[in-house]
C-alpha positions, 0 to 999 in steps of 0.5 A: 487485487493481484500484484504480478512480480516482473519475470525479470525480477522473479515469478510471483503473485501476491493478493493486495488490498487497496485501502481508503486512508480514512478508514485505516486510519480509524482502524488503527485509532479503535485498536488502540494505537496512535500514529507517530509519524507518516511519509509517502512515497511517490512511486511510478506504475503499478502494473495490474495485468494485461497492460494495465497500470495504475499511473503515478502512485502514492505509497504511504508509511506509518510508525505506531505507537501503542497507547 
């Protein structure tokens, strides 16, 4: 998917995966890390294009520790 930065903030696209959480999460485990700590982020819309959003996000943090 593409991220369309707001003209009002400044003109840009940036590409975006959106990722299944269990699946990250043993990503992260099989590469030899191990998660401290999370935290989410209730965000509001993310817009897609053409007037499309995705409604009431969740952004999700991690801190890793190597083992």
């Amino acid at each position: 998917m593409l991220q369309h930065v707001p003209e009002s903030i400044y003109k840009a696209v940036y590409p975006i995966n959106l990722l299944g959480y269990n699946e990250l999460k043993d990503q992260i485990e099989q590469s030899g890390y191990e998660i401290v700590w999370e935290w989410n982020f209730y965000g509001g819309q993310i817009p897609i294009k053409d007037g499309l959003f995705f409604r009431d996000t969740v952004d999700k943090g991690m801190l890793l520790k190597k083992r």
